[in-house]
N, C-alpha and C positions, 0 to 999 in steps of 0.2 A: 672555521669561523669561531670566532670570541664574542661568546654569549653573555653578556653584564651587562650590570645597572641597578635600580629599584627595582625587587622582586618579590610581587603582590599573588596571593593568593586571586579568584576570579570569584565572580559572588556565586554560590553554591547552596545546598540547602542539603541539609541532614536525615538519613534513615538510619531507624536501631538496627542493630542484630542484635548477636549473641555478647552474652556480655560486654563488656565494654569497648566491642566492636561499632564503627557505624559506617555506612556508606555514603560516601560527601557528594555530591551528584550538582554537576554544576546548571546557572538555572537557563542558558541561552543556548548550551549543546549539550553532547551528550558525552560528557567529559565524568569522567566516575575512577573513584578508589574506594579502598575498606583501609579503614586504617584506625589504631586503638585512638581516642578518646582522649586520653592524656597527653599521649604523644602530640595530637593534632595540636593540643595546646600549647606545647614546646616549640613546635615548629613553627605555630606562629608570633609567636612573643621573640622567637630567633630572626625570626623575617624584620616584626615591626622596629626592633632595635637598630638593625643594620641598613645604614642610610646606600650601601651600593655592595654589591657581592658576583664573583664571576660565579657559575655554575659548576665550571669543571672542579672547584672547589667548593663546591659545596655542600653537605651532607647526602650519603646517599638514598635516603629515604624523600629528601627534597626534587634531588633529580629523578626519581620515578615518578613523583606528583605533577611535574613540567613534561615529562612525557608524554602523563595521562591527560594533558590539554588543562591542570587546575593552576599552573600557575603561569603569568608573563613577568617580561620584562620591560621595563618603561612602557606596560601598557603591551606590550604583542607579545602572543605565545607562538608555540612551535607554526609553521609553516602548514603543516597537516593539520590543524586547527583552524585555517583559514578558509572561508567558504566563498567556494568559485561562484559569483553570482551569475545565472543564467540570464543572461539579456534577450536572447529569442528562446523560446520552447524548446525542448532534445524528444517533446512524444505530442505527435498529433492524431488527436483521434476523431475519425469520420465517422461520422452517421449518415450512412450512405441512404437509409430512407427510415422514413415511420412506420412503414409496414410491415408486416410480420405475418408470418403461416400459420401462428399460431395465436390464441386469446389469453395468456395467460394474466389468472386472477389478480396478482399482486404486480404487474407492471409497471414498474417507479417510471418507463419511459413513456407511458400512454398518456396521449389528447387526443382526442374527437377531430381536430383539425390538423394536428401534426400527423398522425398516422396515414394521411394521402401523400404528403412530402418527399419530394426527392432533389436532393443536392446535384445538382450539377457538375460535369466533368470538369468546365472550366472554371468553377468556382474551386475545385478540389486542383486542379493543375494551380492557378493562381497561388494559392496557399502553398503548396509545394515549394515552386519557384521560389517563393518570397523567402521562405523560412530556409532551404537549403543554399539562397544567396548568402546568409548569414551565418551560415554554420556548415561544421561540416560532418555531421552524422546525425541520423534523425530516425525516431521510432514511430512506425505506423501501424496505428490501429483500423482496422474494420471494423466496423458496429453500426447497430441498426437500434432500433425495429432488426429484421431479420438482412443481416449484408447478402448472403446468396440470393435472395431476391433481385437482385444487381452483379451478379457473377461477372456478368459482361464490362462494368463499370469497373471491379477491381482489377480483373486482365488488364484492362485497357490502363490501370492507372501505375501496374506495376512493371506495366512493358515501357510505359513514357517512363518513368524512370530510371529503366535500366538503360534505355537510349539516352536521356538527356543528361542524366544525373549519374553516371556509371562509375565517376571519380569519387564519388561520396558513401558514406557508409550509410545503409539503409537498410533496418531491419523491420519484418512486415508481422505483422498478429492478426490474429480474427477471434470476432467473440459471437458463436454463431450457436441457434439450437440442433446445428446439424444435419436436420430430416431431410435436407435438400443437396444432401451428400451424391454422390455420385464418382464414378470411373473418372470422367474429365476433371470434375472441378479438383479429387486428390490429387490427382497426376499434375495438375499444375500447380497445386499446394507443394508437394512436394519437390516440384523441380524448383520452383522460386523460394523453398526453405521457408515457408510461413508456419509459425506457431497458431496454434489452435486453440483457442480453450471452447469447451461445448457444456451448455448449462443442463443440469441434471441434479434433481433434488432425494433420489432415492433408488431404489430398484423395486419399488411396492406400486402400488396403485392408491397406496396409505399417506405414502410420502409423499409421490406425484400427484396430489389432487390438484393444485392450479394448475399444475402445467395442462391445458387443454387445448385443442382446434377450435376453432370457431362458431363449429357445429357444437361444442360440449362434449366431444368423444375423447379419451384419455390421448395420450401420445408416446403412452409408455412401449406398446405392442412396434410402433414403427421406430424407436429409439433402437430397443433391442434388434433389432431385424441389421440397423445399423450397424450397430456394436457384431455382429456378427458375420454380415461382410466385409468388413473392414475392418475388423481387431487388429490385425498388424500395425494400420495408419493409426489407429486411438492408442496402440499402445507406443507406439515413438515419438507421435508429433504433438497429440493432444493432453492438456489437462483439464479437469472437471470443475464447474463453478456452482457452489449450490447454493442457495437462495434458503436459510435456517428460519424456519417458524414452527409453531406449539406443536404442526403435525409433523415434523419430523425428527424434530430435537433427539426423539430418546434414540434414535434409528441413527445418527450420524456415525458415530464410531465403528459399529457394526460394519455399514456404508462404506469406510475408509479400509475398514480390513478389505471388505470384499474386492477393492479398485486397485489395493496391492495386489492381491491373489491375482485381478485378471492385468498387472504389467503394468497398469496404467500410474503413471509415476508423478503426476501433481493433482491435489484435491485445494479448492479456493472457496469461502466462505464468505459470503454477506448476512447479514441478519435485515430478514423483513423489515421494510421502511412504510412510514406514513407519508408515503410519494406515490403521485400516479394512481394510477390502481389499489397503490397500499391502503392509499386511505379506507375502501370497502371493505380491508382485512384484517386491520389492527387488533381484531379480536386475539388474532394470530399472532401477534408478535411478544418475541420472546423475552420474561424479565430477568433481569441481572442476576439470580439466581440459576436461573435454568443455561445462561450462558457461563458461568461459573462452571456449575457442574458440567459440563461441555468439555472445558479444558480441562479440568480437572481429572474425564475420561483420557482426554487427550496424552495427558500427561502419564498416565496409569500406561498407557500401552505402550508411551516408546522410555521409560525407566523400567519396567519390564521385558525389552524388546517385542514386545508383538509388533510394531511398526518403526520399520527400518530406511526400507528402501521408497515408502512414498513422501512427497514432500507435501507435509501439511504447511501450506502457504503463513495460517494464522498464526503459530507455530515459528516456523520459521522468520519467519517476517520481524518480529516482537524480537528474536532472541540478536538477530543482526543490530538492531540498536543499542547493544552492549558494546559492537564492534567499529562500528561508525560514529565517527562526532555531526556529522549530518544527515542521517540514514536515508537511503535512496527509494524504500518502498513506497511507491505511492499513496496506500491507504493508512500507514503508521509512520508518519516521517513528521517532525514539527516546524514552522509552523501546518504547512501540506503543500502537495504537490501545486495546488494553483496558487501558488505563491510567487512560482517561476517556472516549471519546468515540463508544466503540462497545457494543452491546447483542444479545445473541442471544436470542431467544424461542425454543428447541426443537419439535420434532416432540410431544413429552413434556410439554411446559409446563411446562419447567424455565429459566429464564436462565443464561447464560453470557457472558462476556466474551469469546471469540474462538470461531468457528464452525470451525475448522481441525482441531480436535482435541479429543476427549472425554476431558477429564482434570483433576481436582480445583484443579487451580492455578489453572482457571477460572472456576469451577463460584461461582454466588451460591445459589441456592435456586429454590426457587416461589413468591416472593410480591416483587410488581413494587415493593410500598415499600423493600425492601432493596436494590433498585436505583438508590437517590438517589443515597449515596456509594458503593458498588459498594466499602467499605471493605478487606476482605480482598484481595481481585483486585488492587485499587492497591496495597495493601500489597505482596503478592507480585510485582508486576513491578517495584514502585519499586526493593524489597531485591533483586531478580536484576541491575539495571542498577548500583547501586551495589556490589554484591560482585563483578560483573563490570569494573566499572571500574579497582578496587581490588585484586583480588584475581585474575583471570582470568590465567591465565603469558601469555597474547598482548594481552587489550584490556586489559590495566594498562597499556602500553607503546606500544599503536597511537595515532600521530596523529588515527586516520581514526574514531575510535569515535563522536566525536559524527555521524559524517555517515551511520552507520550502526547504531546503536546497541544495538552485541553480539549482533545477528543476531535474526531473529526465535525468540519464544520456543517456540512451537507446533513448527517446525520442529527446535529443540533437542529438543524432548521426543520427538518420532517418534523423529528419530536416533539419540538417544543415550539415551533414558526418564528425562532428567533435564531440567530448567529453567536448572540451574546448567551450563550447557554452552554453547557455541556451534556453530550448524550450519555447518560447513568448507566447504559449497560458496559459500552466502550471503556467507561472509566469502571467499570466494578470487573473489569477482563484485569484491567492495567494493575488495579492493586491486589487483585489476587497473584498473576503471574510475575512481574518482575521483581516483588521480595523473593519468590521464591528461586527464580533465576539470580538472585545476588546471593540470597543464601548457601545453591547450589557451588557458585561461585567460589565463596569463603569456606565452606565446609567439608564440600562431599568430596572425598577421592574419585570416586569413578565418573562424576560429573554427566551422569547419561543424556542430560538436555542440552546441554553445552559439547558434547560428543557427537550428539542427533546434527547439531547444526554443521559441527565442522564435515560431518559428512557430507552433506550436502550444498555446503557454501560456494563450493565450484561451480555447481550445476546453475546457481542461482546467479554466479558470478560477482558475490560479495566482494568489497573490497576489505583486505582487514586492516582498520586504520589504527587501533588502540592495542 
């Protein structure tokens, strides 16, 4: 194929490095080069002169740039630059009830009325149908309140689909506190290949202080009791979600060695919200400083090798978006997953665009056909990423906005009760870490953070686009 025409650099925005180094970071993907300074300036005064040029002729510093997604031709770049837009959702997640076994302090999912809620089968078979008529591979979430409290409801939801849907790719997760583990419920985790994550904020009674029962009694004693008949299942199928606030900050890293040591192969991180529950904690929640020095732990231990074999989700997540021009993690991808390609079924049997936080900005309705284009919801985060790009007094201005795309929204609203905001710690993560992932990049021989990822980019199943 013969690649000519006018060919335009894409609008882009500048980061320094070292000397007369800069990194050109394009401002709608995640399209990025390092490239000297002067040079840049040659190659576009060679652009703007020439009214049409073929590629294969053309400088080879030019065709690396069209590689990297910074340059088109009459307006279209490479193909792999092109963004598959999601028309139905590829991940539905169920809140299969508001209840829970447990009282925990900071519960971004608690209401006084939602926590009696339970979703119905056939409100959950409906969804199903609808969205797997339209597609054909789909990821499903279990979530609660607590999903084993409904054991009976996931059987039942993952055997209709292997009989009705058996031609389609279906893959199943649970995000469970675990305690209600059991002989059965593994054996059937196992035999239907359901990933696990299991939330756990420490191995102290220091770290675990929200985590409680209902009565106020810790829940650390029957966690471990867990972890110990079933270490085999935690360490194959499950990884760890912890919930980061004031009390356990300084404890996290430690935490992470020790999850390596006992096999367990993914660690995932939120930081305390002013949602739900949060809001009685906020005392608790952690400032942009303290989440800094966080990663900055982080980063000490695997340029060190002390951590190798676990995947720090935070971590890795951030560093995929050097590799992708539309990155696929849900909680670091720009504009966000409820943009297209994520779906909440409620406790209520209501849809939502993000499970994070109950708030209109989200909110589609009860009826699973209004979820085709998910219309409003797209609207709403497409106009917060463009008026944050444009109009933000910081991410008008930041280089770095495509690689993190104005922070997440959910987290703006806890903070601040607005959408049009950005959450200050999210974005004080983003400019400490990815200069230094570019720098990394441009400088270091042994590249340990970018070595860290490519280890484990299979397991995560990255695709590598750039």
């Amino acid at each position: 194929m013969i690649i000519s025409g006018k060919c335009e650099f894409i609008p882009y925005r500048v980061h320094k490095l070292q000397g007369n180094d800069i990194a050109i970071i394009a401002e709608d993907l995640n399209a990025w080069a390092i490239v000297d300074a002067d040079e840049l300036n040659i190659l576009k005064d060679y652009l703007t002169k020439s009214a049409a040029l073929y590629l294969d002729e053309m400088p080879e510093s030019l065709k690396q740039l069209w590689e990297a997604g910074l340059l088109t031709f009459n307006g279209h770049g490479p193909n792999k630059t092109i963004k598959v837009k999601e028309i139905f959702p590829s991940s539905l997640l169920i809140k299969l009830t508001g209840s829970c076994n447990m009282s925990c302090k900071y519960c971004y999912d608690y209401d006084l009325l939602r926590c009696m809620s339970n979703v119905g089968f056939e409100k959950i078979k409906q969804s199903i149908d609808y969205l797997l008529q339209n597609r054909d591979n789909l990821c499903i979430v279990f979530h609660g309140g607590e999903p084993l409290l409904r054991f009976d409801v996931i059987k039942k939801t993952v055997e209709y689909i292997n009989i009705e849907w058996g031609g389609k790719q279906v893959n199943f997760q649970m995000q469970t506190n675990g305690l209600l583990l059991n002989d059965e419920i593994i054996s059937f985790l196992e035999t239907h290949n359901i990933s696990v994550g299991l939330s756990l904020d420490g191995i102290t009674e220091e770290t675990n202080v929200f985590r409680r029962f209902h009565d106020g009694k810790s829940s650390l004693k029957r966690f471990a009791k867990i972890i110990e008949n079933y270490s085999d299942f935690i360490r194959n199928r499950c990884g760890i979600l912890t919930v980061v606030s004031k009390t356990n900050i300084k404890h996290i890293a430690n935490f992470a060695l020790w999850l390596q040591d006992q096999g367990v192969y993914n660690l995932s991180l939120t930081f305390l919200d002013q949602s739900g529950k949060g809001e009685m904690t906020k005392e608790y929640i952690v400032e942009s400083h303290e989440a800094i020095g966080l990663f900055e732990e982080f980063v000490h231990l695997i340029v060190n090798g002390n951590i190798n074999k676990l995947n720090l989700t935070p971590i890795l997540s951030r560093i995929s978006n050097l590799y992708q021009f539309y990155p696929k993690d849900f909680c670091h991808k720009g504009p966000c997953a409820a943009f297209d390609d994520f779906l909440v079924l409620d406790s209520e049997g209501n849809f939502r665009t993000c499970d994070c936080i109950y708030h209109p900005f989200f909110e589609i309705g009860n009826e699973i056909e209004k979820t085709g284009a998910m219309a409003q919801t797209r609207k709403n985060i497409l106009e917060r990423h463009i008026w944050l790009k444009k109009d933000h007094l910081y991410c008008k201005n930041c280089a770095l906005f495509s690689f993190c795309g104005g922070t997440c929204a959910s987290k703006s609203i806890a903070a601040n009760g607005d959408p049009y905001s950005i959450h200050t710690t999210d974005c004080a993560i983003s400019q400490f870490f990815f200069p230094k992932l570019l720098n990394e990049f441009a400088y270091s021989e042994k590249k340990p953070l970018l070595n860290y990822f490519n280890i484990h980019k299979a397991k995560h199943k990255i695709t590598e686009e750039q």
